[in-house]
C-alpha positions as CSV (number, residue, x, y, z in Angstrom):
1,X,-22.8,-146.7,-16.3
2,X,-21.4,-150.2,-15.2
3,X,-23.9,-153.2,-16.1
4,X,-24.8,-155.4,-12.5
5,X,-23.7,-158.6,-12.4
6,X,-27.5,-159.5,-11.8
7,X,-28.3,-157.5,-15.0
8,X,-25.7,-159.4,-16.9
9,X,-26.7,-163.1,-15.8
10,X,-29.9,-162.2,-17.2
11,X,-28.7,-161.0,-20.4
12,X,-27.1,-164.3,-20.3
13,X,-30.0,-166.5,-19.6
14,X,-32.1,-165.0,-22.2
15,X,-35.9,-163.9,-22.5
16,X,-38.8,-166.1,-24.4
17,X,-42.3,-166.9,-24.4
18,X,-43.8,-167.8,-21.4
19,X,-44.5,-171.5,-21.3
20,X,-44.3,-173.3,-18.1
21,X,-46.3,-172.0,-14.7
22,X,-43.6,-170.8,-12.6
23,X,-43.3,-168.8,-9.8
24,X,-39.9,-167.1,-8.8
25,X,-38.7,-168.3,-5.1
26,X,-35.4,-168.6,-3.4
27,X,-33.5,-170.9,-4.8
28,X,-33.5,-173.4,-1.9
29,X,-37.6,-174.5,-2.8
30,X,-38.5,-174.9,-6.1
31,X,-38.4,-172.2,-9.1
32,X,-40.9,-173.7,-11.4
33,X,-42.7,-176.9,-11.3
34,X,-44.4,-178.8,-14.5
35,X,-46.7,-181.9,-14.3
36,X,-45.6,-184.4,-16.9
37,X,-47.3,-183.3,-20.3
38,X,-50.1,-181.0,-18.9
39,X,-48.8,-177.8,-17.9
40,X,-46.9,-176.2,-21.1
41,X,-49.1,-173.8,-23.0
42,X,-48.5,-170.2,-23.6
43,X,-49.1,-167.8,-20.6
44,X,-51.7,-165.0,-21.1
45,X,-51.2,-162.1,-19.3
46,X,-52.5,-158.4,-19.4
47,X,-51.6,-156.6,-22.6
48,X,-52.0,-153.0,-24.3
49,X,-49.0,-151.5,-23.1
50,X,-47.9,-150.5,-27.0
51,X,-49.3,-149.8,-30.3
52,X,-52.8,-148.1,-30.9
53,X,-54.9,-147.6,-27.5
54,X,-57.8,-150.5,-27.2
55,X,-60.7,-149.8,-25.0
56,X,-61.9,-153.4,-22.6
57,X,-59.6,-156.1,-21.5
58,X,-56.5,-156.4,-23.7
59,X,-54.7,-159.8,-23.0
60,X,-50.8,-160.9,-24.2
61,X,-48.5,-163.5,-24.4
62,X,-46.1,-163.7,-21.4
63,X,-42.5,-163.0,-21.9
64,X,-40.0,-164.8,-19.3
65,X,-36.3,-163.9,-18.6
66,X,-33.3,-164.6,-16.7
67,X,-33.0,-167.0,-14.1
68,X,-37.4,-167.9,-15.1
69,X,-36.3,-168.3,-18.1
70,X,-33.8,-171.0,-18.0
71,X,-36.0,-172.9,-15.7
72,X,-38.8,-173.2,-18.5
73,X,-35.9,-174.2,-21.1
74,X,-34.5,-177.1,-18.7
75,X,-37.9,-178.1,-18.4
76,X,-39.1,-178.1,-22.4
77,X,-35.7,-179.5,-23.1
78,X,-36.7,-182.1,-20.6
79,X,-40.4,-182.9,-22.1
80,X,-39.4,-182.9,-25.5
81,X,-38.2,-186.7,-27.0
82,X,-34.8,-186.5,-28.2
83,X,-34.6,-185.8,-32.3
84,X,-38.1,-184.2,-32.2
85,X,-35.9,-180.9,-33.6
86,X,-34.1,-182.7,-36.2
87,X,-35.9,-181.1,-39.1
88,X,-35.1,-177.8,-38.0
89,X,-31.3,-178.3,-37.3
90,X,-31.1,-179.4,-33.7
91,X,-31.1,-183.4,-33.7
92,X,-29.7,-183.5,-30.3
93,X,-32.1,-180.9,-28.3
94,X,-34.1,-182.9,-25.9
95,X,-34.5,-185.5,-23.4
96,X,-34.7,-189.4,-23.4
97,X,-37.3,-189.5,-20.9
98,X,-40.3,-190.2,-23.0
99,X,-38.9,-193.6,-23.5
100,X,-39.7,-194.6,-19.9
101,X,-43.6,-194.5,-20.8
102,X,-45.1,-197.7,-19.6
103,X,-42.3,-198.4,-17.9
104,X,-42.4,-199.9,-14.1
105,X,-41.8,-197.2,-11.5
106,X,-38.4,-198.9,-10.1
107,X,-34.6,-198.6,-9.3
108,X,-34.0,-199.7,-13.1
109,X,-36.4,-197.3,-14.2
110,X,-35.5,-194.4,-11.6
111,X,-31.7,-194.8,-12.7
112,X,-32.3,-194.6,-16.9
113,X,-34.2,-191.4,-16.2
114,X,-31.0,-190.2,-13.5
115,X,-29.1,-190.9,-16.4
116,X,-31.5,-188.9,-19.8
117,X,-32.1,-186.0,-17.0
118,X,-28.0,-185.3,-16.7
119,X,-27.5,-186.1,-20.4
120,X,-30.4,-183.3,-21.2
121,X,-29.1,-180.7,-18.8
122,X,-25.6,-181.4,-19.9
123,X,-26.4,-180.0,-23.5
124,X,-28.1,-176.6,-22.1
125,X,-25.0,-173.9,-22.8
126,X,-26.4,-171.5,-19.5
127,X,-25.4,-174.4,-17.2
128,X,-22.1,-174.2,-15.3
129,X,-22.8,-177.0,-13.4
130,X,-25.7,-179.7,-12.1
131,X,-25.6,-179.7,-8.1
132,X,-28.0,-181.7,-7.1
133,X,-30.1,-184.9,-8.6
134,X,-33.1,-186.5,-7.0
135,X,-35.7,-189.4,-8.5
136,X,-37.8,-190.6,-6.4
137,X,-41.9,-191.8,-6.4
138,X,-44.4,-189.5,-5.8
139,X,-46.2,-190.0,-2.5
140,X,-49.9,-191.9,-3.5
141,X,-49.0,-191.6,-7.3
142,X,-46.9,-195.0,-7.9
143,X,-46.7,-194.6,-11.9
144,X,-45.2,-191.0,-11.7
145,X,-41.7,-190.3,-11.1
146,X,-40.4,-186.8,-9.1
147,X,-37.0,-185.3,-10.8
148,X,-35.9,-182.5,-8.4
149,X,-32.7,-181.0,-9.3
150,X,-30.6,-177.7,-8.9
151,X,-28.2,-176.6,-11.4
152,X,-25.3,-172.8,-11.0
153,X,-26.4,-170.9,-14.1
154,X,-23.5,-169.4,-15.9
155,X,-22.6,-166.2,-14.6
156,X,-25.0,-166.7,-11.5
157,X,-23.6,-167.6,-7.6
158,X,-27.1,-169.0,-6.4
159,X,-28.2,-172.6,-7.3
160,X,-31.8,-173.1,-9.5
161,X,-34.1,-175.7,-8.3
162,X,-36.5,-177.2,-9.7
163,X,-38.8,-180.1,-9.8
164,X,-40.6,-182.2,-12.6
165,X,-43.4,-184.8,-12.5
166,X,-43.3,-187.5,-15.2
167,X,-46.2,-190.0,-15.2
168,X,-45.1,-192.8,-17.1
């Protein structure tokens, strides 16, 4: 039996732990959104669907894949300072913006994290390509910046979007 090609782009992007809140939309709006350094922890979601049978509520950690799951590794890779993996092998997994903190919300500022976001995404290996690149202010909140962005998954026609919130 032949493999889909949509099967096979999610072989591609992978499956992990469930980290970010996300919620899986057309690619035109948003696939998952994070808030700075507030939102990653691991998803709970109903469990006992293996092993011995358990009577009462049964909770388990959430599993993302595919196309989700490349959105919550774009956006760890994007909250996690640069070298923070360098004990365990991976000195250059992670992102530069963590040095904008206290930082002025300007053009300066707007353009150094332009330039972290597209050196971060350029080191993820399931991204053909980055599309699209936005930094702007968030309405009302003058110390956070918005990075809204849509990358072509390898293996994958239809763009990923997605947006961040980074107070600094």
């Amino acid at each position: 039996m032949a493999q889909s090609s949509q099967a096979k782009t999610y072989t591609l992007l992978g499956t992990d732990l469930a980290l970010t809140r996300y919620v899986g939309v057309a690619s035109s709006v948003p696939l998952a959104a994070a808030d700075s350094w507030g939102t990653l922890d691991l998803q709970v979601v109903p469990g006992g669907k293996g092993g011995l049978p358990r009577t009462g509520d049964v909770d388990d950690l959430g599993a993302v894949s595919g196309r989700a799951n490349l959105a919550q590794a774009l956006v760890v890779r994007l909250l996690t300072r640069r070298g923070a993996l360098s004990a365990l092998g991976h000195p250059d997994y992670g992102c530069r913006l963590l040095e904008l903190i206290g930082e002025l919300n300007n053009d300066a500022t707007r353009n150094r994290a332009r330039l972290f976001t597209i050196e971060a995404i350029a080191q993820e290996p399931r991204v053909k390509q980055l599309l699209d690149l936005q930094v702007g202010v968030v309405p009302d909140q003058p110390e956070t910046l918005r990075i809204s962005f849509s990358i072509l998954p390898i293996a994958d026609d239809d763009p990923l979007a997605l947006t961040l919130d980074v107070s600094l």
